[in-house]
C-alpha positions, 0 to 999 in steps of 0.5 A: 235548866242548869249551867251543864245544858246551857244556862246563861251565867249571870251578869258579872256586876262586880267585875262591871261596877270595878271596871267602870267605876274604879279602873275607868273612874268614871262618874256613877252617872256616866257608868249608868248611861252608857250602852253595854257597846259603849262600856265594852269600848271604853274598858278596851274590849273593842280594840283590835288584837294580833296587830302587834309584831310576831315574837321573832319580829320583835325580838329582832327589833330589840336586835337592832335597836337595844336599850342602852 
């Protein structure tokens, strides 16, 4: 099987090891342990989207309440 019929990619440990360990800074034994749940929870992935303002809601708060 090759990628155009479906083949899996492979796991994205570079992009894993950074998040984890750089951005996170989590210990290497923290890294290790955690569950895949837990580490897609940590990195944000879990959080909930589209609760924010719409554009006009926001750019109508930022109306009323400018920066000065």
């Amino acid at each position: 099987m090759n990628a155009a019929a479906g083949a899996p990619k492979p796991f994205p440990w570079d992009e894993a090891l950074h998040t984890g360990l750089c951005l996170l800074r989590l210990p290497p034994p923290v890294f290790w342990t955690m569950t895949p749940r837990e580490f897609i929870a940590a990195a944000g992935g879990l959080r909930p989207r589209g609760l924010g303002p719409s554009r006009p809601a926001f750019e109508a708060l930022m109306a009323a309440f400018p920066d000065r």
